[in-house]
Backbone bond lengths (Angstrom), bond angles and torsions (degrees), N, CA, C in turn:
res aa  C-N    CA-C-N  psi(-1)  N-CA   C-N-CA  omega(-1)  CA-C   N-CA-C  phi
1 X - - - 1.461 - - 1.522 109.13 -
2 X 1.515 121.29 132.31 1.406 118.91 -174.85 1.462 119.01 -76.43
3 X 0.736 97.13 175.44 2.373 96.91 -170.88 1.482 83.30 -52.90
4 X 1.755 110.88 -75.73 1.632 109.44 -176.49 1.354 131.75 -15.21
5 X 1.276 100.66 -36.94 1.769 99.76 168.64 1.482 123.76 -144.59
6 X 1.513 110.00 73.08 1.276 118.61 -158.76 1.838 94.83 -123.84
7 X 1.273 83.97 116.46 1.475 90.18 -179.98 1.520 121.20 -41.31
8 X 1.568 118.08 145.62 1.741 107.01 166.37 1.114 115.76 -61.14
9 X 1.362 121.01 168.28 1.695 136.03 -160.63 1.301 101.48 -160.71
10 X 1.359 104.60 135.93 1.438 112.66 -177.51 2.107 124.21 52.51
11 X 0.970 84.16 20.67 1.625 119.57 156.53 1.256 111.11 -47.65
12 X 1.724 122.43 84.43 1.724 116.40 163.18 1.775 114.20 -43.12
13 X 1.380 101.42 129.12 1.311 105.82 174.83 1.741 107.07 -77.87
14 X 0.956 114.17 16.74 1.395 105.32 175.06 1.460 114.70 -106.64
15 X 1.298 107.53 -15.09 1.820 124.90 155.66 1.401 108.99 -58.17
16 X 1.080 88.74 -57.91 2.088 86.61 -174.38 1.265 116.11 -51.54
17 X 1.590 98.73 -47.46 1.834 99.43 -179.03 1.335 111.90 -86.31
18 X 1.341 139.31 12.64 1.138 146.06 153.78 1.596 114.26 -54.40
19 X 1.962 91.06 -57.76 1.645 116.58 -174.36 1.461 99.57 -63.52
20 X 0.811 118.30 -31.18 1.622 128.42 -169.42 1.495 95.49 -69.21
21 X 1.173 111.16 -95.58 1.793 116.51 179.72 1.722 103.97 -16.73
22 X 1.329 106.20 -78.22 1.614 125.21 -163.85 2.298 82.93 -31.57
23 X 0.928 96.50 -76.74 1.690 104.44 -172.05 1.302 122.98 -47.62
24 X 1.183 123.81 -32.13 1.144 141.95 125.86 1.527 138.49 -6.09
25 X 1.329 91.65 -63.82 1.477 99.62 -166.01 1.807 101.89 -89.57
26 X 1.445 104.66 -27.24 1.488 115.44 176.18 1.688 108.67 -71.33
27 X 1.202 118.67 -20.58 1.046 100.95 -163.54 1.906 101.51 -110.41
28 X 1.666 109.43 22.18 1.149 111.97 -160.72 1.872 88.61 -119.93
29 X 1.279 94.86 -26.62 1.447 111.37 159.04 1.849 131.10 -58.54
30 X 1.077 86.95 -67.56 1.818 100.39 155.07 1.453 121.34 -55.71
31 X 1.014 141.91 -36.50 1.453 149.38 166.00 1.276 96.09 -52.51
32 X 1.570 123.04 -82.73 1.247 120.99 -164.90 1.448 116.60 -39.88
33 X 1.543 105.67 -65.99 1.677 106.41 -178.37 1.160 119.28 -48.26
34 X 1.608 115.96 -40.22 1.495 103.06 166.82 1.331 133.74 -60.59
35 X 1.082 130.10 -18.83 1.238 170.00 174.90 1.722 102.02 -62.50
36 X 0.957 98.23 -75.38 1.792 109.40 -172.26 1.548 102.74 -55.92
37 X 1.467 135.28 -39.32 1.402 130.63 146.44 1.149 95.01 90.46
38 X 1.802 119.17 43.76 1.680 108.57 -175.15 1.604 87.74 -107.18
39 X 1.429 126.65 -12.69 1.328 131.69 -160.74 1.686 115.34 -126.89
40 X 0.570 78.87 168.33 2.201 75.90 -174.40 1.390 97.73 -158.38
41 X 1.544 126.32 175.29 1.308 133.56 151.49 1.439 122.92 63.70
42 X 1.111 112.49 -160.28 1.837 109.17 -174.58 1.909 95.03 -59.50
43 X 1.354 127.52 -25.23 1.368 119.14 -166.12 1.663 106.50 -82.00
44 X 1.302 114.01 -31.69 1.458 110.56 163.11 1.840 121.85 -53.33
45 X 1.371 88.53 -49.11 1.923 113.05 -164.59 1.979 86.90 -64.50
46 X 1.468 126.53 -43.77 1.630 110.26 -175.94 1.360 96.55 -86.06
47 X 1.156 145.65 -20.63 1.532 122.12 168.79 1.422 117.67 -78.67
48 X 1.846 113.18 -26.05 1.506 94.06 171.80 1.791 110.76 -85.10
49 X 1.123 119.43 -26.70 1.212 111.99 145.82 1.934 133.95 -5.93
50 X 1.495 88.02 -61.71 1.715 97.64 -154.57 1.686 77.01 -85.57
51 X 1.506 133.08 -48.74 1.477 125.86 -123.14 1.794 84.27 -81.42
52 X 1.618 109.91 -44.52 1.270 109.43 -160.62 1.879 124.44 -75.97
53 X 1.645 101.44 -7.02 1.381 122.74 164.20 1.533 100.47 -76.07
54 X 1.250 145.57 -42.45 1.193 136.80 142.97 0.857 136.54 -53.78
55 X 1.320 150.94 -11.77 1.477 159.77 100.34 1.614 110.74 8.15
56 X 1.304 86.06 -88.29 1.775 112.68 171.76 1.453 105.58 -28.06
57 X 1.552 103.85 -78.19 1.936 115.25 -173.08 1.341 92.68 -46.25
58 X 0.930 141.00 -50.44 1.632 126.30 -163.05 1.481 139.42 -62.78
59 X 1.749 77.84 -40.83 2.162 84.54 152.91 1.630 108.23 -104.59
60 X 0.962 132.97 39.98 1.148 109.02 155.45 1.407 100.82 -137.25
61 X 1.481 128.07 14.42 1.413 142.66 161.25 1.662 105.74 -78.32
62 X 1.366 92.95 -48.90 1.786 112.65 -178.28 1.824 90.70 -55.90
63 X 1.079 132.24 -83.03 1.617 150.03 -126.94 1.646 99.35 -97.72
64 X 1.465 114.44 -41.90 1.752 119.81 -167.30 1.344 81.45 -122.20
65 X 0.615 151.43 111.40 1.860 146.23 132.48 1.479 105.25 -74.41
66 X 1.466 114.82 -56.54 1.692 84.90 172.52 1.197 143.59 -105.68
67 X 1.202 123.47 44.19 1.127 163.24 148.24 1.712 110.36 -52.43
68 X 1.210 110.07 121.74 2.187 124.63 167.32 1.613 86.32 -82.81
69 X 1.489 76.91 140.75 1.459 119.57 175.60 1.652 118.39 -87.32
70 X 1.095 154.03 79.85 1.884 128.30 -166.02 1.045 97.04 -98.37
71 X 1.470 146.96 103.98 1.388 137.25 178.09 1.732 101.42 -127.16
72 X 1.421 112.44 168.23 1.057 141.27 161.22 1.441 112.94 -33.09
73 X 1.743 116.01 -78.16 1.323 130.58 -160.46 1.177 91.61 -85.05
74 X 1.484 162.93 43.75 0.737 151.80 -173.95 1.191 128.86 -147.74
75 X 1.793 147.83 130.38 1.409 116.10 178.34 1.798 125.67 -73.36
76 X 1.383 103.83 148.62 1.443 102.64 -165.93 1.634 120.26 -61.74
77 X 1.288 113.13 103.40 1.447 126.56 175.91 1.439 104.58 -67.37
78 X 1.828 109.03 101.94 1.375 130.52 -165.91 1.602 97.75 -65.34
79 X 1.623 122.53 -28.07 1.588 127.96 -160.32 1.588 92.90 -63.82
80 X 1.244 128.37 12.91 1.295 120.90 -153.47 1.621 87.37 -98.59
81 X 1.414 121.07 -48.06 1.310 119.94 177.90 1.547 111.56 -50.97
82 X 1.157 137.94 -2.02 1.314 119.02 169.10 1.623 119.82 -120.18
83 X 1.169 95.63 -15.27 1.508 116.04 -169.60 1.418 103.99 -84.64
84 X 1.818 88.24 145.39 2.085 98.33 -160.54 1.610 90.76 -83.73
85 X 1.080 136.89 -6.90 1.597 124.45 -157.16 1.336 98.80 -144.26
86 X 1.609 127.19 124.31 1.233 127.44 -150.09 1.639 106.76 -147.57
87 X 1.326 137.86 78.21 1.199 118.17 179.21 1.604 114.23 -62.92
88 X 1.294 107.39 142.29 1.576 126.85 164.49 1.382 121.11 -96.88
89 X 1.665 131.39 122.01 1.218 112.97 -149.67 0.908 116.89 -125.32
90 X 1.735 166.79 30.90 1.483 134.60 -141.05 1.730 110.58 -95.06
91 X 1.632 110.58 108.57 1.464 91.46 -175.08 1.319 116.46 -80.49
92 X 1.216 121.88 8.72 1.846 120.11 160.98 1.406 117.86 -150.50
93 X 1.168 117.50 106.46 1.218 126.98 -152.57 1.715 91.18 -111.16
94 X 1.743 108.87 116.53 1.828 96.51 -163.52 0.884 107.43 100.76
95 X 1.846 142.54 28.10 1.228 119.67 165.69 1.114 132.56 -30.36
96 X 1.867 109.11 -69.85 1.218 111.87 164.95 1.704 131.53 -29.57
97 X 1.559 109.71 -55.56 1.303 117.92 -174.86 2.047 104.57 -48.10
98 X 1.323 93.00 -36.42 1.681 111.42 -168.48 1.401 84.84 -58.29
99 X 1.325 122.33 -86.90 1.464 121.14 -148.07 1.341 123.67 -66.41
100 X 1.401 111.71 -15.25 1.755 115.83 169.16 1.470 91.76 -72.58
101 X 1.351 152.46 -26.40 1.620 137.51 -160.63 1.146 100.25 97.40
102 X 1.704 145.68 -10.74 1.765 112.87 175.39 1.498 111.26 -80.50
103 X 1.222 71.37 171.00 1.930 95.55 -174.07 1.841 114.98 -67.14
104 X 1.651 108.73 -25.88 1.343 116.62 -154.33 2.002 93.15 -82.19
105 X 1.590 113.89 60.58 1.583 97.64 150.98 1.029 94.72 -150.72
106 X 1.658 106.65 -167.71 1.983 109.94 -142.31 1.691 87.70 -151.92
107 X 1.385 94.38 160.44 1.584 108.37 168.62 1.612 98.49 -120.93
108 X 1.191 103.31 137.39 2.073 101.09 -177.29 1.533 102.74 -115.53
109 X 1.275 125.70 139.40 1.578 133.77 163.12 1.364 115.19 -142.20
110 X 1.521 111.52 110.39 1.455 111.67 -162.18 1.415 110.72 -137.61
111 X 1.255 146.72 130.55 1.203 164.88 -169.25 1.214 105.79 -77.66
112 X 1.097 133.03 160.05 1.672 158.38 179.34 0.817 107.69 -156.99
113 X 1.789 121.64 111.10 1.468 123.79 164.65 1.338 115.00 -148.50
114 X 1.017 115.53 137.69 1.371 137.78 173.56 1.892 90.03 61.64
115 X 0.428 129.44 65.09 1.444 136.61 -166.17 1.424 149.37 5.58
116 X 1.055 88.89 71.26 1.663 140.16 -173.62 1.623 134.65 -162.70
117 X 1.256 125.67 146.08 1.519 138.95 172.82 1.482 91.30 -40.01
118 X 1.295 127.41 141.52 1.801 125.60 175.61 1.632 113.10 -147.91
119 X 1.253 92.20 -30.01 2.010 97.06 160.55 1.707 105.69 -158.30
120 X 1.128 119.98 175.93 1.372 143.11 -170.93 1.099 141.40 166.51
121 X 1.179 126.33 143.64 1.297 133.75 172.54 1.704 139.07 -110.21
122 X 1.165 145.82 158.55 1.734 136.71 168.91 1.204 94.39 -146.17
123 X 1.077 111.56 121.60 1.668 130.26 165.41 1.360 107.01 -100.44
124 X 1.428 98.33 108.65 1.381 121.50 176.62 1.705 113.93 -75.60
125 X 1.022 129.59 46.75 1.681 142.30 -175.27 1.669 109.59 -17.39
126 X 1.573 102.38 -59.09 1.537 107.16 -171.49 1.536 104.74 -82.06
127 X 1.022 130.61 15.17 1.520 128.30 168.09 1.699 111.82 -135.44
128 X 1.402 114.66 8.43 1.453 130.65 157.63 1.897 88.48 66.19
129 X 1.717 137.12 42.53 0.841 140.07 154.52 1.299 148.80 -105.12
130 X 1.216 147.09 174.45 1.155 122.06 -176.31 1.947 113.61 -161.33
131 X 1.414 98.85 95.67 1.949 98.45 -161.77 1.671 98.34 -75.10
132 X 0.872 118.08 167.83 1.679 144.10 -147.13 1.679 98.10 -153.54
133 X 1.773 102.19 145.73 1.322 87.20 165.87 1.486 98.16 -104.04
134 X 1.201 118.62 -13.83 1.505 117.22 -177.96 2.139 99.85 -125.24
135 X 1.160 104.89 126.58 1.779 141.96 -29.64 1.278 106.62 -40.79
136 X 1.413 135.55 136.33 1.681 136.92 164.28 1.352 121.52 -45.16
137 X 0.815 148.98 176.94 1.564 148.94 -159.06 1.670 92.18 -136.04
138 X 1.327 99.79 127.82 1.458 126.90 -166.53 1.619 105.64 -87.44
139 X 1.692 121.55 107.83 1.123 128.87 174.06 1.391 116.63 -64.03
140 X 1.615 109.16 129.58 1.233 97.69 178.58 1.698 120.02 -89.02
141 X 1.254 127.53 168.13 1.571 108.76 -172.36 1.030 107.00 -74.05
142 X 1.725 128.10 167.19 0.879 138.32 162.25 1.530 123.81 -39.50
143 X 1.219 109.69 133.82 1.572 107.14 -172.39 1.168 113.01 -82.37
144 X 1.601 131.21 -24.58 1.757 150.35 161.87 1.449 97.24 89.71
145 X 1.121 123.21 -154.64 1.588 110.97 -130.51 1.520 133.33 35.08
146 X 1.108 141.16 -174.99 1.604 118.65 169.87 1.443 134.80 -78.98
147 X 1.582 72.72 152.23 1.937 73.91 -161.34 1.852 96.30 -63.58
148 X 1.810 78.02 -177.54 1.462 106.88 -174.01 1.023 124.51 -108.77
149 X 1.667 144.50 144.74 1.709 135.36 -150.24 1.566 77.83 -156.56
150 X 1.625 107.96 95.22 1.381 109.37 155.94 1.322 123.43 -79.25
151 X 1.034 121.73 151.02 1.722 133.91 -175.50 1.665 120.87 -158.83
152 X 1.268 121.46 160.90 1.341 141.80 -170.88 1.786 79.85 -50.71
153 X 1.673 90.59 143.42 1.724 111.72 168.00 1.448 93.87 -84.54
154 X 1.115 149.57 -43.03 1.486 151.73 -165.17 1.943 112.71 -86.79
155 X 1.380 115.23 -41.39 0.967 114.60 -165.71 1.503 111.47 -143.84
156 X 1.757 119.82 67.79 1.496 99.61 179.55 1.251 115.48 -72.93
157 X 1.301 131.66 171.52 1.350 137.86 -166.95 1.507 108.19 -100.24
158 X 1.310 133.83 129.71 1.485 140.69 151.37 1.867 107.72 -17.12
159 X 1.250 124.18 -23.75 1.769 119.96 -159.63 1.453 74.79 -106.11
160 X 1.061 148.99 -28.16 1.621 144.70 -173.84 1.720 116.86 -85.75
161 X 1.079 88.17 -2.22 1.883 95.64 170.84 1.756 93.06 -129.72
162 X 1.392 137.39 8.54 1.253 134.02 154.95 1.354 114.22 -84.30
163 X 1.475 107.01 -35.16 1.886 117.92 -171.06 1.396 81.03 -67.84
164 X 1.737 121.74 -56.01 1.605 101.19 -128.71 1.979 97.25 -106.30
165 X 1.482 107.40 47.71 1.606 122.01 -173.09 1.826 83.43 -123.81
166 X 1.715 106.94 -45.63 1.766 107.99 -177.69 1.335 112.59 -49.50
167 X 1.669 95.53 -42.75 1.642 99.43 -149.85 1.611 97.18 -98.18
168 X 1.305 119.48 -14.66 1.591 108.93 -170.77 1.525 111.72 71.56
169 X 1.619 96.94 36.39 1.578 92.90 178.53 1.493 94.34 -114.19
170 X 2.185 85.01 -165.41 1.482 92.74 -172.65 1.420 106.85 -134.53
171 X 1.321 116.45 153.58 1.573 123.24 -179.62 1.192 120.46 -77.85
172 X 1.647 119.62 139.07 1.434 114.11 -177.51 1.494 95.33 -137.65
173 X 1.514 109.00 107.51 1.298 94.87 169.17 1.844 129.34 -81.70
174 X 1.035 111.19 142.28 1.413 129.93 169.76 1.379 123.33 -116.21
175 X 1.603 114.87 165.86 1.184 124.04 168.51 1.701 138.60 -47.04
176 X 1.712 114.04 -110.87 0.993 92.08 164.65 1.374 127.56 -108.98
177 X 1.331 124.13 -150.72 1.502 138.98 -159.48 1.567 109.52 -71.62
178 X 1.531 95.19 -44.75 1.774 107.03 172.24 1.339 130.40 -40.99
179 X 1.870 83.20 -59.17 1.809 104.53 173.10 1.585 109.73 -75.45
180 X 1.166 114.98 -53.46 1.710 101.53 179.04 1.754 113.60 -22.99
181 X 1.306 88.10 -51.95 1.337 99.60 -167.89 1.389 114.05 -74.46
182 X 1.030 123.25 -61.88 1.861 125.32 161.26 1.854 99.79 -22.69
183 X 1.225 108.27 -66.18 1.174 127.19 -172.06 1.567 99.90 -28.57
184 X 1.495 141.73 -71.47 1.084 157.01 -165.60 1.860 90.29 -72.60
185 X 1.134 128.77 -51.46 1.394 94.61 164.08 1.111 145.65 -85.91
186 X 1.367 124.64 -11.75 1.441 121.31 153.96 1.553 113.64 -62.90
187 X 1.491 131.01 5.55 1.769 131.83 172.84 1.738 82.30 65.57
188 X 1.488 136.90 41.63 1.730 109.48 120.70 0.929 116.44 -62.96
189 X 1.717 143.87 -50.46 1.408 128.44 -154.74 1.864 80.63 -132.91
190 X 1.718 94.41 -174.06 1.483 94.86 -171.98 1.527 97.74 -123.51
191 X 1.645 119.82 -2.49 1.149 111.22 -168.38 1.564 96.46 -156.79
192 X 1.604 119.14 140.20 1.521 112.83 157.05 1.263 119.75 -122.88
193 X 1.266 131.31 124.98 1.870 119.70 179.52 1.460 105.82 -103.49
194 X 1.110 120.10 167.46 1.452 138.85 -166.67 1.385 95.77 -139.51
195 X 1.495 125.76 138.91 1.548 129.16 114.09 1.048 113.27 -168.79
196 X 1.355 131.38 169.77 1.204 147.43 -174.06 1.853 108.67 101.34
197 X 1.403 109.82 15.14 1.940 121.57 142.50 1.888 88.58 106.41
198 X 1.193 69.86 152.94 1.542 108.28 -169.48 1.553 102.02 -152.47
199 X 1.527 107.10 -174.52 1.629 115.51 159.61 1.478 133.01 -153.29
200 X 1.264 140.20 170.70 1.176 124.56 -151.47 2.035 107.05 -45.33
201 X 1.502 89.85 -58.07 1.242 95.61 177.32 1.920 139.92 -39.76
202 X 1.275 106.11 -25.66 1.011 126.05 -170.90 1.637 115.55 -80.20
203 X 1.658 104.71 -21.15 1.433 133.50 168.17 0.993 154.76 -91.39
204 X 2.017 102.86 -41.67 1.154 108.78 156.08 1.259 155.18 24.89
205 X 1.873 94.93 -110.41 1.318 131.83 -177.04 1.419 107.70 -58.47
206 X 1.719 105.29 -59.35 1.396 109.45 -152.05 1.983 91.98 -76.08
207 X 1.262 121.63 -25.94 1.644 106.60 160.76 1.050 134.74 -17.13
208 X 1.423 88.36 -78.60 1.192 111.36 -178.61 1.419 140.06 -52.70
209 X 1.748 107.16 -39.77 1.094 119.48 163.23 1.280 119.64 -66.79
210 X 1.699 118.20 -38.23 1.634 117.61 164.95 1.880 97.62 -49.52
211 X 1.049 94.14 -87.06 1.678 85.10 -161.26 1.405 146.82 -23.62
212 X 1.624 83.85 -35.66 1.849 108.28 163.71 1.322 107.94 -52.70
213 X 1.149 124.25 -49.70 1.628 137.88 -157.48 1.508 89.12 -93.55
214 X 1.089 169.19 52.58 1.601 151.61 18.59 1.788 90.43 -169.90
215 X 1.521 128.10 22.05 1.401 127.80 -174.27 1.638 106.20 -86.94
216 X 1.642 109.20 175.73 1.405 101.23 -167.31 1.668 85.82 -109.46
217 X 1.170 111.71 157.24 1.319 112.67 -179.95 1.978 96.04 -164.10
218 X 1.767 106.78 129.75 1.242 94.77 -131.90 1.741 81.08 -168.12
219 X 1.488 129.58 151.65 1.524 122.94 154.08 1.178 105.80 -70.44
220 X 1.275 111.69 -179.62 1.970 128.11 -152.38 1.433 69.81 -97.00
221 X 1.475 150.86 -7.73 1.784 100.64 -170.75 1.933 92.12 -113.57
222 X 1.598 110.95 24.96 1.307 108.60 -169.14 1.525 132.23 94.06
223 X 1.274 128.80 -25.59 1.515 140.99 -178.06 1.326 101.41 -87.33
224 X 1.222 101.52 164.84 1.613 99.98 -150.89 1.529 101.06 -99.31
225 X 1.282 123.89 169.26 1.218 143.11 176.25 1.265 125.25 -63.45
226 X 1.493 147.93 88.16 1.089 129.69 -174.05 1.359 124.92 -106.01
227 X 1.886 130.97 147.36 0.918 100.51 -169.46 2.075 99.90 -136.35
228 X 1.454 99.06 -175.57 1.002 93.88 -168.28 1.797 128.80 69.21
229 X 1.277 105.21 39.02 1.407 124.80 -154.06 1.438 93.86 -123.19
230 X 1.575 117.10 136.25 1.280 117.65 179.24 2.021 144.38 -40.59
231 X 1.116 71.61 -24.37 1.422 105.73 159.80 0.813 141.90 -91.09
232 X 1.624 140.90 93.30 1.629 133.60 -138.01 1.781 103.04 -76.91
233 X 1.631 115.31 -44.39 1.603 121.65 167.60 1.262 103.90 -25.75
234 X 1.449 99.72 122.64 2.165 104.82 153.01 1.610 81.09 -149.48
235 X 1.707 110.43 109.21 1.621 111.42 -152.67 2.016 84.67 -94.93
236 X 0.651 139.38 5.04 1.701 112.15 -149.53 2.234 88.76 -165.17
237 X 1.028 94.13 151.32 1.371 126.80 166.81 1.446 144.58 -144.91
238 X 0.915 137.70 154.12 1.683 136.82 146.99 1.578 121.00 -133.37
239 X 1.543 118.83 125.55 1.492 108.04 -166.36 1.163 89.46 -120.40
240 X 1.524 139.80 124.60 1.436 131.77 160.97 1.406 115.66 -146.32
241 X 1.450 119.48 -177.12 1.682 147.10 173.62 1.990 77.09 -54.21
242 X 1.008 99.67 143.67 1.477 127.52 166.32 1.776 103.27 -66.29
243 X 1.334 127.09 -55.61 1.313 105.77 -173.29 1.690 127.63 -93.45
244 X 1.616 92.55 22.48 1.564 110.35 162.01 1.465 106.56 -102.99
245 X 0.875 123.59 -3.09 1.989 120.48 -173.66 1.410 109.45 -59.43
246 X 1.349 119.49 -62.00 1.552 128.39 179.58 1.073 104.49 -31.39
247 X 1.414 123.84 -83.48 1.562 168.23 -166.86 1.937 88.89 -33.01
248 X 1.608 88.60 -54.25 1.337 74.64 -169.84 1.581 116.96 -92.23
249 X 1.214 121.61 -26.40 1.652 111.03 163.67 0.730 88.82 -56.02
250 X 1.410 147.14 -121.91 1.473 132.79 -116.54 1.160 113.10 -54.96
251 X 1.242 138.65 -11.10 1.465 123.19 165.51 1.487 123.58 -59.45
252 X 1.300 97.86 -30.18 1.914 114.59 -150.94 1.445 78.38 -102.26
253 X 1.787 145.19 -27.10 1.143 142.12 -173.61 1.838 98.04 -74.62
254 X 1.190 106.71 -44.58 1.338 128.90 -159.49 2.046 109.71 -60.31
255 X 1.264 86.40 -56.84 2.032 129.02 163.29 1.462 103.96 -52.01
C-alpha cells in the first residue's frame, strides 16, 4: 500500500470515538429538525447547517478543548497551520440532499495529526449509520457485472465518462461527497470521481474511512491527497477498489 493510502497506525481509540460522538451527535440533530417539519428547503439545509456545527463544537469542546477546529461553517482558524491536532469538519455534507428529504448526505469528523488522516468518522443519517476508521468498515466483494462510477446528480465530470468508457461501466448518480464515498465502501458502487472543486472539508472524513477499509483514494492525476494545507481547495478526487486504480488513472490521464 503506498504512503498515499496507508492506513493510520497507532491511532488512540479514544480519537475515533471522539469522531464518532462529535458525528453523532450532529447527525442526531439533523434527524430531529427534519423531523419536526417546521422547515423545508434551502431554510432547513442553513439551520441544519448552523445547529449541527454546534453539535460538533460541543463534544469536541467537552473532550479536545485544545484542539483547532477547520470546519465548513466556520471562519478559518489560521492556528491550524501550526498546530499538531486539527479537527476537519463538515457538519452537513448534502445540504441540498438534506432539505429535499433524501437519505444520500453525510456529517464528516476527521482528525489531523502529525500529518496525516489519524481517526474519523461519517454519519450516515439517512441509513441510521455510522463508518469508523477504527474498526475499518469491511468491503464487500465485488458484485460483477459492471462496475459502478458514482458521481454528482448535478454535475458529473468529463474524467467520469473517461473511467467508465475504460472500465465498461456505468454511472450512478448520487448525492453528496460523504455518501459517494461511503457509497464505494459499503460495495454500492465500485468507484467515485470528483472534479470541478471541492474542499478540504468535504474529504476528509470519508478518506479516511475509505482508506482504512483498504481502498485507494487519491487525486485524478494520482498524488496523494493532502490535508490541512493552507489552502482550504482540494478540487478533484478518485476513491476506488484497488484493482480499478490503474485502469482508471490512465484513463482520466489519457481524457
Amino acid at each position: 500500500m503506498s504512503a498515499a493510502n496507508r492506513r493510520p497506525t497507532g491511532v488512540a481509540s479514544d480519537d475515533v470515538e471522539t469522531a464518532r460522538a462529535a458525528a453523532a451527535a450532529a447527525a442526531s440533530v439533523l434527524l430531529a429538525l427534519r423531523a419536526d417539519g417546521e422547515l423545508s428547503g434551502r431554510a432547513l439545509g442553513d439551520r441544519g447547517d448552523a445547529e449541527a456545527q454546534a453539535a460538533i463544537l460541543g463534544v469536541l469542546r467537552e473532550r479536545r478543548p485544545d484542539d483547532v477546529v477547520f470546519s465548513e461553517e466556520a471562519v478559518d482558524d489560521r492556528r491550524r497551520l501550526t498546530a499538531d491536532r486539527v479537527w476537519i469538519v463538515d457538519p452537513l455534507d448534502g445540504t441540498r440532499e438534506y432539505g429535499e428529504g433524501r437519505p444520500d448526505w453525510a456529517v464528516h469528523v476527521a482528525l489531523w495529526s502529525a500529518g496525516e488522516l489519524s481517526a474519523a468518522a461519517v454519519a450516515l443519517p439517512g441509513l441510521g449509520a455510522v463508518l469508523v476508521t477504527d474498526p475499518p468498515a469491511a468491503v464487500p466483494p465485488a458484485a460483477g457485472g459492471p462496475p459502478r462510477i458514482a458521481v454528482s446528480r448535478t454535475r458529473p465530470p468529463s474524467q467520469a465518462d473517461a473511467a467508465a468508457t475504460a472500465l465498461g461501466a456505468e454511472l450512478v448518480p448520487l448525492g453528496s461527497a460523504g455518501y459517494k464515498t461511503a457509497a464505494v465502501v459499503r460495495g454500492e458502487v465500485d468507484v467515485y470521481v470528483h472534479a470541478g472543486g471541492m474542499y478540504q472539508w468535504d474529504s476528509a472524513a470519508p478518506v479516511a474511512v475509505a482508506r482504512a477499509a483498504g481502498l485507494v483514494a487519491v487525486r485524478l492525476d494520482g498524488s496523494p491527497l493532502r490535508y490541512n494545507e493552507p489552502e482550504a481547495s482540494l478540487p478533484d478526487l478518485v476513491v476506488c477498489r484497488p484493482e480499478l486504480a490503474e485502469t482508471i488513472l490512465t484513463a482520466v490521464a489519457a481524457g
